[in-house]
C-alpha positions as CSV (number, residue, x, y, z in Angstrom):
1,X,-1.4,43.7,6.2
2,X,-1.9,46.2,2.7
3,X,-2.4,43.5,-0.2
4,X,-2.6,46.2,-3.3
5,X,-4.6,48.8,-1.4
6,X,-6.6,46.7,0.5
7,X,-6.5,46.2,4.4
8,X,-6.4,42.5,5.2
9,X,-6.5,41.1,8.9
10,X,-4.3,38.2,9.7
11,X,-7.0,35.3,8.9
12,X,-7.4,36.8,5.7
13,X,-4.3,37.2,4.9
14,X,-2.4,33.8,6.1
15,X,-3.0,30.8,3.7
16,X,-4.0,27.5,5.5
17,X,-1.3,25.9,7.0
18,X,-0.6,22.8,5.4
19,X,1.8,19.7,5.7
20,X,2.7,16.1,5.4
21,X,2.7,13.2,7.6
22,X,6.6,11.5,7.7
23,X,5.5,9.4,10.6
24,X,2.9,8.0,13.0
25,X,3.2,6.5,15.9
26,X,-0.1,5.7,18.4
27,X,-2.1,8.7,18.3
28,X,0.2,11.2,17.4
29,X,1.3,12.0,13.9
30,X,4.7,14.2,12.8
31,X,4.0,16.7,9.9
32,X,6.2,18.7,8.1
33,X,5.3,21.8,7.1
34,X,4.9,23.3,3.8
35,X,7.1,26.7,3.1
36,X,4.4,29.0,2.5
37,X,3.4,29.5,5.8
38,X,7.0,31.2,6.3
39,X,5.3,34.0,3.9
40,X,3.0,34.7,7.1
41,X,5.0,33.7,9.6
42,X,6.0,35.7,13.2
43,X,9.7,35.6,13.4
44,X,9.9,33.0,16.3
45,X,8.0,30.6,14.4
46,X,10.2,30.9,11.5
47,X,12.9,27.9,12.7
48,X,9.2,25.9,13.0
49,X,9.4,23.3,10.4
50,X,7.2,20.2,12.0
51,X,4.5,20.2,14.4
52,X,3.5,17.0,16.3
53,X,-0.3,16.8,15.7
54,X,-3.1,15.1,17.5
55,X,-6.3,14.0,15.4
56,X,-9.2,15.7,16.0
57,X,-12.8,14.1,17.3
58,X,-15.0,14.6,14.5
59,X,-12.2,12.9,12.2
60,X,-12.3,10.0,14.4
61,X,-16.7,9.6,14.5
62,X,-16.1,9.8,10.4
63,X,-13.5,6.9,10.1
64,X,-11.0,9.2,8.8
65,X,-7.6,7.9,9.2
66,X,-4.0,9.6,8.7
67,X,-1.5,8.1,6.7
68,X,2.1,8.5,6.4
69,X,2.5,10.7,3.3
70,X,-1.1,11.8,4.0
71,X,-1.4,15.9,3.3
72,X,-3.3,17.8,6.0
73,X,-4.5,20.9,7.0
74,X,-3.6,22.1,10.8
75,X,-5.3,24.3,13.4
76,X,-4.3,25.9,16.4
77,X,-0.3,25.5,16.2
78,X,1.2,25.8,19.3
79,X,4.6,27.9,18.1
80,X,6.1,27.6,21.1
81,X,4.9,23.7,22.4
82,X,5.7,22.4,18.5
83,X,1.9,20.6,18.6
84,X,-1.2,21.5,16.7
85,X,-4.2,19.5,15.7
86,X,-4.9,17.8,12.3
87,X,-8.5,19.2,11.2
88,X,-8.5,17.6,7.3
89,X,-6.7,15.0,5.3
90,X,-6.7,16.1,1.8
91,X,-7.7,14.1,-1.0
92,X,-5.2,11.1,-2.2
93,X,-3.5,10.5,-4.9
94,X,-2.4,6.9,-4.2
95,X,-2.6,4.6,-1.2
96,X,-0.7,1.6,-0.2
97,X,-1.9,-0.9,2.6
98,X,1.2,-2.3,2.9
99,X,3.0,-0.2,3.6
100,X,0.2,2.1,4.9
101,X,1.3,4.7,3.2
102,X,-0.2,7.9,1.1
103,X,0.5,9.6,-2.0
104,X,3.1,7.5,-3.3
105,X,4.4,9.0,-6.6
106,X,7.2,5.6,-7.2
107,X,8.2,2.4,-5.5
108,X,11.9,2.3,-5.5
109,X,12.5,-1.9,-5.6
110,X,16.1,-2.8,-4.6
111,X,18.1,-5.8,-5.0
112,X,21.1,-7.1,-4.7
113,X,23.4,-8.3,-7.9
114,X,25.7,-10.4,-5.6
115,X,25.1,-11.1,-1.8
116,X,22.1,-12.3,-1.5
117,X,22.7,-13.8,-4.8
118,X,20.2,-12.6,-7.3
119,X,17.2,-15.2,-7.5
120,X,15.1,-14.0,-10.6
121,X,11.6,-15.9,-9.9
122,X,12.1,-13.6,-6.3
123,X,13.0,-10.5,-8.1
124,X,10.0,-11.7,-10.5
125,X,7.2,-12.0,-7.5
126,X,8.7,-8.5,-6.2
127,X,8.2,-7.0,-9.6
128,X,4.6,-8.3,-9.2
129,X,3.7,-7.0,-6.5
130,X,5.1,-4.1,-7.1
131,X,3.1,-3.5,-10.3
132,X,-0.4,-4.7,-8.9
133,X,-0.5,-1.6,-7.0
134,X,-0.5,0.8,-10.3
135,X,2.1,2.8,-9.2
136,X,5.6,3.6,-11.7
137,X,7.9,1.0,-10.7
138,X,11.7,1.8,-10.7
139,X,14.6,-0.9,-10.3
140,X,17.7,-0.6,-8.7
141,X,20.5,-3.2,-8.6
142,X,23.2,-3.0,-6.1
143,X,26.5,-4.1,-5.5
144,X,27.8,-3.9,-9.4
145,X,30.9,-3.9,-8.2
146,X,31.2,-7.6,-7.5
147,X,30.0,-8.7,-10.9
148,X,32.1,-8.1,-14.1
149,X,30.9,-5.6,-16.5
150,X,30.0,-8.5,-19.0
151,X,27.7,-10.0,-16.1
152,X,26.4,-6.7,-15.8
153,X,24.9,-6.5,-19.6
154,X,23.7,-10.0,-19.5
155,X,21.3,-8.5,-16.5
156,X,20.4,-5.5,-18.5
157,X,19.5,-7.5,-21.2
158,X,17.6,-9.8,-19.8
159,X,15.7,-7.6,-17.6
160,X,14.8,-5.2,-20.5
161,X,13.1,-8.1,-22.4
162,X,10.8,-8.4,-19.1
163,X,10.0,-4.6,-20.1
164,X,12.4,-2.9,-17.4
165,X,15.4,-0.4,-17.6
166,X,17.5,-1.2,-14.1
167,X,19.8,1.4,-12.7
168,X,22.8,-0.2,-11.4
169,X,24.2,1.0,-8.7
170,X,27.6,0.4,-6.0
171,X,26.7,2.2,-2.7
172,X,30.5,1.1,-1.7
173,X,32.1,2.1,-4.3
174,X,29.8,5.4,-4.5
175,X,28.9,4.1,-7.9
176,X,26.0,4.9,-10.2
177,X,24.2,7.1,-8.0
178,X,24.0,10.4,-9.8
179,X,21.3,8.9,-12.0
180,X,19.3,7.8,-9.2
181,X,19.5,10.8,-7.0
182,X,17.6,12.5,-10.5
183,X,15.1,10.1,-10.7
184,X,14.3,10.6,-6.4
185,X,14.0,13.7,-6.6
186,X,11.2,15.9,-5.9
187,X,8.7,12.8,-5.4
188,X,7.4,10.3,-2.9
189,X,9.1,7.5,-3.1
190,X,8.7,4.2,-1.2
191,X,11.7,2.0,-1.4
192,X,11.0,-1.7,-1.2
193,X,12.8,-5.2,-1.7
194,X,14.0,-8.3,0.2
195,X,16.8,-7.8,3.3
196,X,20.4,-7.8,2.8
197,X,20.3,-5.9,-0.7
198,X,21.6,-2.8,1.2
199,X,18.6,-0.5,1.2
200,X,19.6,1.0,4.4
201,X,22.6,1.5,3.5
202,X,21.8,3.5,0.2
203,X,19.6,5.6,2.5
204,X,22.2,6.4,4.7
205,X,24.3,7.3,1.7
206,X,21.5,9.3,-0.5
207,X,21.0,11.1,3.3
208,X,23.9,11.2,5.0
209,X,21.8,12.9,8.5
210,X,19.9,9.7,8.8
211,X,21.4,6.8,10.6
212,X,19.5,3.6,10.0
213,X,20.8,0.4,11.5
214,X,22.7,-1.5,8.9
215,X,21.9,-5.5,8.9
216,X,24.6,-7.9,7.6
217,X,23.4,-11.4,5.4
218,X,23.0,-14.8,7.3
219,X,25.9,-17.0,6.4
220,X,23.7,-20.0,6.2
221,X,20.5,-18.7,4.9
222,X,22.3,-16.3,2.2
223,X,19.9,-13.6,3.2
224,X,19.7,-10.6,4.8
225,X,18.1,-10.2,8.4
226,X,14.8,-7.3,8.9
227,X,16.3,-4.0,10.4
228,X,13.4,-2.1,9.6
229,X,10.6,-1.5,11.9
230,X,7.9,1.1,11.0
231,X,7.3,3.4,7.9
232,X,8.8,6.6,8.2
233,X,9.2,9.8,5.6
234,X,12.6,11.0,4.9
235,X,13.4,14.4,3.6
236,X,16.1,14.4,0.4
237,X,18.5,17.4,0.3
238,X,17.9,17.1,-3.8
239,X,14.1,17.3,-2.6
240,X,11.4,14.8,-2.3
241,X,10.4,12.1,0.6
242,X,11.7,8.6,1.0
243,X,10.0,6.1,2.6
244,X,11.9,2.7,4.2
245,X,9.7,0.3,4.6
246,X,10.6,-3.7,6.5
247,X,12.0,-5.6,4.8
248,X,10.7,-8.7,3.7
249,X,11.4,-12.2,1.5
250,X,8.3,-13.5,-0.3
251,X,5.1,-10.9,-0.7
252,X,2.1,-12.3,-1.2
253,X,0.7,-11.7,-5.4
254,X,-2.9,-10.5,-3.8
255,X,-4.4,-9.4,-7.5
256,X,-7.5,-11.0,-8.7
257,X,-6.8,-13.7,-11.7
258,X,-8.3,-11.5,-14.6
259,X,-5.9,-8.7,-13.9
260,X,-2.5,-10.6,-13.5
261,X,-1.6,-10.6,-16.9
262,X,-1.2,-6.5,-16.5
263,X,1.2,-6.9,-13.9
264,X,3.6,-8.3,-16.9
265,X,4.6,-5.5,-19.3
266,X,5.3,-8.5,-21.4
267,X,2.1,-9.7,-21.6
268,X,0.7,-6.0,-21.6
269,X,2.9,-5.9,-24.6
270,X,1.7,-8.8,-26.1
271,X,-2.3,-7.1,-25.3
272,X,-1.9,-3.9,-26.8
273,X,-0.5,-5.2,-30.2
274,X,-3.6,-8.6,-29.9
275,X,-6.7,-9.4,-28.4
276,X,-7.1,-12.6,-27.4
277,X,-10.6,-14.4,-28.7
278,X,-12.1,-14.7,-25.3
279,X,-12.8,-11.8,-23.2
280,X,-12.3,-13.7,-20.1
281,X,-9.2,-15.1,-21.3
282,X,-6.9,-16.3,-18.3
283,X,-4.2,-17.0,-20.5
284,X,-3.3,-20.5,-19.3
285,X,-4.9,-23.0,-22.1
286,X,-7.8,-21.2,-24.0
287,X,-7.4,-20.9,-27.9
288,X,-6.1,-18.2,-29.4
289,X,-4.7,-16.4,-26.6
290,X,-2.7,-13.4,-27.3
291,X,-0.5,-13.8,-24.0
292,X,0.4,-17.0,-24.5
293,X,3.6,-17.9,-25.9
294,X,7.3,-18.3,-25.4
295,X,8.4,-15.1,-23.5
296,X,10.7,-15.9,-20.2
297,X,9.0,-15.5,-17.4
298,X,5.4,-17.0,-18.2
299,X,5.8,-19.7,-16.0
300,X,6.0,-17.2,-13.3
301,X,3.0,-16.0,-14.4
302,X,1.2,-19.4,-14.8
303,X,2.6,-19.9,-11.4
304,X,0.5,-16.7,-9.9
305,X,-1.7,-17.2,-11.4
306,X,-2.5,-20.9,-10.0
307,X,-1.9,-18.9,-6.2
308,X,-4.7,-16.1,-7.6
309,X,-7.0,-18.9,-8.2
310,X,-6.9,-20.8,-5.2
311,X,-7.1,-17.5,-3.2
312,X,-10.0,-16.0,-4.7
313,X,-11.7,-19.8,-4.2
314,X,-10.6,-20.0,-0.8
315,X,-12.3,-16.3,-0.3
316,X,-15.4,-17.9,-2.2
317,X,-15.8,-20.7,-0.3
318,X,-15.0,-18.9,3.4
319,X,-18.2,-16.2,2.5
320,X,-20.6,-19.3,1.3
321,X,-20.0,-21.1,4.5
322,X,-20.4,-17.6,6.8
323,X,-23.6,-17.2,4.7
324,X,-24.9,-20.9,6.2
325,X,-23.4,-20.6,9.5
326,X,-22.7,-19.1,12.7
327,X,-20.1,-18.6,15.1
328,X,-21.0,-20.1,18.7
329,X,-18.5,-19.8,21.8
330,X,-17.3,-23.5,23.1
331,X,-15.4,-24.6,26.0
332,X,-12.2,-23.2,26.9
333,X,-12.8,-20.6,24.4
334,X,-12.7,-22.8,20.9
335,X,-14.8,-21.4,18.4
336,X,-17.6,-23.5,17.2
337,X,-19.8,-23.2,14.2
338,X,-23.6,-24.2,13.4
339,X,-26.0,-23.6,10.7
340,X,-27.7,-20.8,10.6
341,X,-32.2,-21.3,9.9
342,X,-32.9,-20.7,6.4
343,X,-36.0,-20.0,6.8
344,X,-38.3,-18.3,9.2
345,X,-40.9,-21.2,9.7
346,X,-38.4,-23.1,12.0
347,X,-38.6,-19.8,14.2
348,X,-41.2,-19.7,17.2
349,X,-43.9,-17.2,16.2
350,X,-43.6,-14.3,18.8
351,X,-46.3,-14.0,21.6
352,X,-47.4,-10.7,20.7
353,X,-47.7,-11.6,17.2
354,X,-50.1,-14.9,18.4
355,X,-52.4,-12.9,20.4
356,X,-52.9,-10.4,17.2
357,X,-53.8,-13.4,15.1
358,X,-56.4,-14.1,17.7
359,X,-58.0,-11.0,18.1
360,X,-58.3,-10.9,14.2
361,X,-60.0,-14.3,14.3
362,X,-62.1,-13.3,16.7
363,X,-63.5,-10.4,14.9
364,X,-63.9,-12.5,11.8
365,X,-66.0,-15.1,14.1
366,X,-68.4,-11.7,15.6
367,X,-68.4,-10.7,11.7
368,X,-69.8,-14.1,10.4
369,X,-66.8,-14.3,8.0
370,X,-65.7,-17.5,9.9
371,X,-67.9,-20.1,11.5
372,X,-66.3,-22.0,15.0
373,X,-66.0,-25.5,14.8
């Protein structure tokens, strides 16, 4: 190839071949490939758009693992097989555990207006979660079409003075959805929230190649059942990856007690206009606290926070008592635990280390530096 008058050969000239992980599944990962290598491309490798990608060894010794969302470099494509091997993971932007997922740009929480009926201390926790993971947060509210429009503001209203703008949305009525496509687009998105709201049937609508199984809510719980399995990437036709994730009713607040309060953008609010006198403060009962005070949902925060607490004691406790104690195998299995020896003068002195003392006794009794009894 003649770049500007200068002869390049074909490993010159053809960029790295790059991509992202939409889904893993045991040791084999799906990436989709970036457009640039099209530049470079041979014409039966042009309809190529993912390669199915083993891991390779020396990734493996290192403890490197592959994500969904995760952005890689690949080696050795195999054109006509579709495979190639995954030789780097790039750095990350962001990373969620759960979901394991990579790179997340926005968590897209959904819930329902009207079946499931709205429970606000649930949206609350999800809301929490959500923001303990630093990541933007957008909400989304479903099924406006069963709630008048003067129900509608009073949600709006409320959930603005929790510090939120909600996009509501009809996926029946193909409602509301414009707004939302332009705030998917061209980003990672992981969409998130309890079963039943309809998150797999917005994906279905938002793309209409996709057919994810549609679950309908229980009667006689009021909630929806779990249709989804595994993560997986979706491609937007606007541009940008979705992510489904399973769905789930009550996620666990995981974030220590000092940093709850910045999961509220109330109380984050409330700290960037105040400081509160302590720099410890916890917000519960100390004096002149800057959180503190009559905003809606600070019970639910008092309520985390009491969960936070007992975690991080639990957690406390559990590494005192493994630094005491030891796991020993009993009968039938059970596991059985006994102290550990503080100290080594409850340990047998070794036999090697005996007959050294002696022989340096000895040669202190042929020196004259110690008399025998």
């Amino acid at each position: 190839m003649n770049v500007a008058g200068v002869e390049l050969n074909a490993a010159e000239a053809a960029p790295q071949l790059l991509g992202t992980v939409v889904a893993v599944q045991a040791n084999y990962y799906q990436v989709r490939l970036d457009t640039a290598h099209l530049l470079f491309a041979e014409p039966e490798t042009l309809e190529v758009t993912e390669l199915l990608c083993t891991r390779r060894a020396r990734l493996k010794k290192i403890g490197q693992q592959v994500m969904v969302g995760d952005r890689v470099q690949i080696e050795e494509p195999d054109w006509a097989g579709g495979r190639g091997a995954i030789a780097q993971v790039l750095t990350r932007t962001s990373e969620l555990s759960r979901p394991p997922i990579s790179n997340v740009d926005q968590i897209l929480l959904v819930f329902a207006l009207a079946e499931p009926t709205l429970d606000p201390h649930q949206l609350s926790r999800f809301l929490v979660k959500a923001e303990s993971t630093g990541i933007d947060v957008v909400l989304c509210l479903n099924k406006r079409d069963l709630l008048t429009p003067a129900e509608q503001e009073q949600w709006c209203d409320r959930l603005n003075q929790w510090g939120y703008a909600p996009i509501l949305i009809s996926v029946y009525q193909e409602d509301g959805l414009t707004e939302l496509q332009q705030r998917l687009s061209q980003k990672i998105t992981v969409v998130a929230g309890p079963s039943g709201v309809g998150k797999s049937s917005l994906i279905n609508h938002l793309i209409p190649t996709l057919d994810l199984r549609v679950g309908r809510v229980s009667g006689k719980l009021g909630r929806g059942r779990h249709t989804t399995r595994h993560v997986e990437l979706f491609e937007l036709p606007t541009g940008g990856l979705l992510a489904d994730t399973p769905g789930f009713n009550q996620p666990e607040v995981d974030s220590a007690p000092e940093d709850l309060a910045y999961c509220f953008p109330e109380a984050r609010q409330r700290l960037a206009s105040a400081n509160c006198q302590f720099s410890d403060c916890l917000h519960r009962d100390e004096p002149n606290c800057a959180v503190r005070g009559d905003w809606e949902r600070y019970e639910d925060y008092l309520n985390s926070l009491d969960e936070a607490v007992a975690r991080y004691t639990a957690i406390a406790r559990l590494k005192d008592a493994e630094s005491t104690t030891k796991v020993k195998s009993g009968e039938e299995g059970q596991v059985q635990y006994e102290p550990k020896l503080e100290t080594k003068r409850y340990r047998r002195v070794s036999r090697r280390v005996q007959q050294q003392n002696l022989k340096e006794l000895y040669k202190d009794m042929d020196s004259g530096l110690v008399e025998p009894d």
